[in-house]
C-alpha positions in Angstrom: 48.4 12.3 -87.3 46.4 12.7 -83.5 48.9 12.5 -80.8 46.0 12.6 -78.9 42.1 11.9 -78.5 41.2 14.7 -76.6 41.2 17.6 -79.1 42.0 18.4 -82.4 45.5 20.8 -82.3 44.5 23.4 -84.9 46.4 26.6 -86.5 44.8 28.7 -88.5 47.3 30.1 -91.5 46.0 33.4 -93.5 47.3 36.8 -94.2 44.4 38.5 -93.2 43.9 39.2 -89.7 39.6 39.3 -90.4 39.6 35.8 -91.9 41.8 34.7 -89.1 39.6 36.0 -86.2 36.5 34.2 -88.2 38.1 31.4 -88.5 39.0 31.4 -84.8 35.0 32.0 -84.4 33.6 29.7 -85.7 36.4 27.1 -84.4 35.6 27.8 -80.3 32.1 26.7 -80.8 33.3 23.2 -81.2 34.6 21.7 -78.4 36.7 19.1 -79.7 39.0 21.9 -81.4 42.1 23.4 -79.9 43.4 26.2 -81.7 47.2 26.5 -80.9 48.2 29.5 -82.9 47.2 32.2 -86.1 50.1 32.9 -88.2 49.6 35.5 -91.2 53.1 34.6 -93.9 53.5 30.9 -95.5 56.8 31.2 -93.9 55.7 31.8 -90.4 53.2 29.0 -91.2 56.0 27.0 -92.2 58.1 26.6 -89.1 55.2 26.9 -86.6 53.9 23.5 -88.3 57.2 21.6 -88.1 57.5 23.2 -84.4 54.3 22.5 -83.2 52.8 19.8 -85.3 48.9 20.8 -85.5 46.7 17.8 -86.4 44.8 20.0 -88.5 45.6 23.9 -90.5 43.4 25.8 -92.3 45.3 27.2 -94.7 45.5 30.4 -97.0 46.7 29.6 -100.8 47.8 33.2 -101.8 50.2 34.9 -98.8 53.1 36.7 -98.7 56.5 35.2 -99.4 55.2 31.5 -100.5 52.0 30.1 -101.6 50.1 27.6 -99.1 51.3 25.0 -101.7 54.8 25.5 -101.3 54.1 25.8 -97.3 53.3 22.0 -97.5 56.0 20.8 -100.1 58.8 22.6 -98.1 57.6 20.2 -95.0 59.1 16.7 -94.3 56.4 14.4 -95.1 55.7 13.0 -91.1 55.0 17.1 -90.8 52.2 17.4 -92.6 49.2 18.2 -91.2 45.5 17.6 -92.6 44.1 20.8 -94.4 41.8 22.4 -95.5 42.4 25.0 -97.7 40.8 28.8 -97.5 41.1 31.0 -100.7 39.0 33.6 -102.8 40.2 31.7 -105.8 38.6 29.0 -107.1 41.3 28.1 -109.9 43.7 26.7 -107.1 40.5 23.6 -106.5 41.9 20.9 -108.3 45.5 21.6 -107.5 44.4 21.2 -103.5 42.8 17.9 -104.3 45.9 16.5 -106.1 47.8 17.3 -102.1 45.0 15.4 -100.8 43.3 18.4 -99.0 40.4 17.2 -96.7 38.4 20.1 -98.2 38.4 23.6 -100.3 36.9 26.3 -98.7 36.0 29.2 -101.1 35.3 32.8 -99.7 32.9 33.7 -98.9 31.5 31.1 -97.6 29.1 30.4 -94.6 28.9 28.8 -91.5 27.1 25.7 -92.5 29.9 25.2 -95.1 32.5 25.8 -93.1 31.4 23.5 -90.6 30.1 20.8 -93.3 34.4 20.8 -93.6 34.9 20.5 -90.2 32.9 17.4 -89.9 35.1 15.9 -92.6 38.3 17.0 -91.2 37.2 15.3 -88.2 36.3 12.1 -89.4 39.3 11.4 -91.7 41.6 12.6 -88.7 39.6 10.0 -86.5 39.9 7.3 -88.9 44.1 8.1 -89.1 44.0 8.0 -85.3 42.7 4.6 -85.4 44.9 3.2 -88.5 48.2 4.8 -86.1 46.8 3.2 -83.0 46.7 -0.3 -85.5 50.4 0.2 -86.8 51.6 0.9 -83.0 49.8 -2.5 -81.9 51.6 -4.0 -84.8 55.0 -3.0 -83.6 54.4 -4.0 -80.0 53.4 -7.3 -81.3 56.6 -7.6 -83.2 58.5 -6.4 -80.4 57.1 -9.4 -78.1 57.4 -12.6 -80.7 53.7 -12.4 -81.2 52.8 -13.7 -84.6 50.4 -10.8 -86.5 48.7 -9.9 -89.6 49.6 -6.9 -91.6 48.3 -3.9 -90.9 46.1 -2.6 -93.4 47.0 0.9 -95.1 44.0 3.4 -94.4 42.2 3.9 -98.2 40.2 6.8 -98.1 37.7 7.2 -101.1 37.1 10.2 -102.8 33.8 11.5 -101.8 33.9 14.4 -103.6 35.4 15.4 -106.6 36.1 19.0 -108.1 36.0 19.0 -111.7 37.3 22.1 -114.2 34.0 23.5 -115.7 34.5 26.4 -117.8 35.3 29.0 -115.4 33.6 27.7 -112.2 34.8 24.1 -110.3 32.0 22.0 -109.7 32.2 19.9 -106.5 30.8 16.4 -107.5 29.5 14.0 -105.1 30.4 10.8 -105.8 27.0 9.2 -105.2 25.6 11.5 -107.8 27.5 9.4 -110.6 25.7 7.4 -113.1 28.6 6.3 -115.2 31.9 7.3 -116.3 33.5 6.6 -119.5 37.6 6.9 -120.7 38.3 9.8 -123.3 41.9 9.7 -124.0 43.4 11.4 -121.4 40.1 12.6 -119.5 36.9 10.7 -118.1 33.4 12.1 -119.1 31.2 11.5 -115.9 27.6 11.8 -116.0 25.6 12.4 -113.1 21.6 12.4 -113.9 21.0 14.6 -116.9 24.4 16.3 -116.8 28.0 15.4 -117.9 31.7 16.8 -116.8 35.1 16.3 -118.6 37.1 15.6 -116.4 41.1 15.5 -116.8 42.2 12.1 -115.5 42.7 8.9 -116.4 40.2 6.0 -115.5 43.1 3.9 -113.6 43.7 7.1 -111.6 40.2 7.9 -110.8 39.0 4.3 -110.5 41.6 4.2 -107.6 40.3 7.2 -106.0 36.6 5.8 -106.0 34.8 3.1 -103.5 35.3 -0.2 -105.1 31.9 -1.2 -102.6 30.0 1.5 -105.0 31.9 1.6 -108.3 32.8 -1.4 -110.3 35.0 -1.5 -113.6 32.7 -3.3 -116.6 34.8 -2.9 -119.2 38.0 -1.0 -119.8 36.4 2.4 -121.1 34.0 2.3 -118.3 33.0 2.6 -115.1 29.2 2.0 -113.3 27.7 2.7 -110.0 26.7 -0.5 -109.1 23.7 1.3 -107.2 22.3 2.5 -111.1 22.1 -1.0 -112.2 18.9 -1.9 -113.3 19.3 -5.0 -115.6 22.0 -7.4 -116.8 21.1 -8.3 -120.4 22.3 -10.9 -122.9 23.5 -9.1 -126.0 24.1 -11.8 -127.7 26.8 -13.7 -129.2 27.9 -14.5 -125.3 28.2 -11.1 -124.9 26.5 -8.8 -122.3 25.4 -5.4 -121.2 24.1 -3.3 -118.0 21.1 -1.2 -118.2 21.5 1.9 -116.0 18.8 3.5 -114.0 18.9 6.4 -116.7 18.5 4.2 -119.6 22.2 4.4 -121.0 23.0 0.7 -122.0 27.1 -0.3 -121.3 28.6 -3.1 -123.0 30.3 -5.9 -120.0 33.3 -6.9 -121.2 34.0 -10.8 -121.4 36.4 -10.6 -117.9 34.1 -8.8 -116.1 31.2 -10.3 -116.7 30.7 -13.4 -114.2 31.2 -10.2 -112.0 28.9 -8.4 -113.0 26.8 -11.3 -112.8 27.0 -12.0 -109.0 26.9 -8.1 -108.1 24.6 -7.1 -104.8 23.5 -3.9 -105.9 
């Protein structure tokens, strides 16, 4: 969480001294960043985030002694810092996305990556300042007699999701999703003339997702309400959704006055 609107408090975490220093870079050219310190083990990075508690860390995955994983489970949870993670290895993707990682930063990359990252480290830390400044407000309040509403938690959509394809992880951007569909104990999500297996289940990832852009139509599936061309009668009372791409979903019976009053 900010402790401050001034500038971002930022340590850079990585065992090798070169990444560090281009890390540090590419950092200075944005004035809103402070970077506070470069540590090179995960357990130097350890204590200098529970010491000096950065807003935001760009992390290493593989370094001596313990993994950047295990730097962030062996934190108390009001410790932990946003991240983005930095590795040559893009096996550790979905693992970083199951911590909640603002982003996944795969060597080499460039500057207008890195600083496409940036941006959304920013933003999410921005949006956490204001949900801390609202649960602060909330307390005064208390303090003082004042009746109040409940402060709303701060849900964050997925924007992007990295799916397991073969040997390569493919970022996904949310908007790019047609459909998705339940298959067992995966999704299949089709995006245009392509489609990922994906291993989660729809009531995970449909909590993950925008309710403003997706909407549940029937228990096996899951529409961007932006790809809806038609609402049909199937008959029998019965109705289905005619996607942009031509694939045609059934509604199920509780969804579909829904469906039905949708703004897409």
């Amino acid at each position: 969480m900010l402790e401050r609107s001034s500038t971002i408090r930022t340590l850079i975490v990585d065992d090798e001294p070169l990444a560090r220093e281009g890390i540090r870079l590419l950092l200075k050219q944005d004035a809103d960043i402070e970077v506070i310190g470069e540590v090179g083990s995960g357990r130097e990075a350890a204590s200098r985030i529970e010491d000096q508690r950065p807003d935001l860390v760009f992390l290493d995955v593989q370094m001596p002694e313990c993994t950047g994983f295990q730097v962030l489970a062996s934190l108390p949870p009001a410790s932990v810092p946003g991240v983005v993670f930095v590795t040559a290895y893009d096996r550790y993707a979905l693992q970083a996305f199951e911590v909640h990682a603002l982003d996944y930063l795969l060597k080499p990359f460039d500057d207008e990556r890195f600083f496409e990252a940036l941006r959304r480290a920013k933003a999410h830390l921005q949006v956490a300042e204001v949900e801390e400044l609202r649960r602060q407000l909330a307390a005064l309040l208390a303090d003082v007699g004042e009746p109040r509403e409940p402060a709303p938690a701060a849900v964050q959509p997925a924007e992007r999701l990295a799916i397991k394809d073969g040997s390569r992880v493919v970022f996904l951007r949310a908007d790019e999703i047609d459909w998705i569909e339940a298959a067992d104990y995966y999704v299949q999500i089709h995006a245009g003339p392509k489609s990922y297996l994906h291993r989660e289940t729809m009531q995970s990832l449909e909590r993950r997702l925008d309710p403003a852009q997706f909407v549940r139509i029937h228990r096996s599936a899951i529409v961007n309400r932006r790809r809806i061309r038609e609402l049909r009668s199937g008959g029998r009372r019965e109705a289905v959704v005619v996607l942009e791409g031509g694939a045609t979903l059934k509604v199920a019976r509780s969804q579909r006055d829904k469906i039905a009053s949708l703004r897409v």
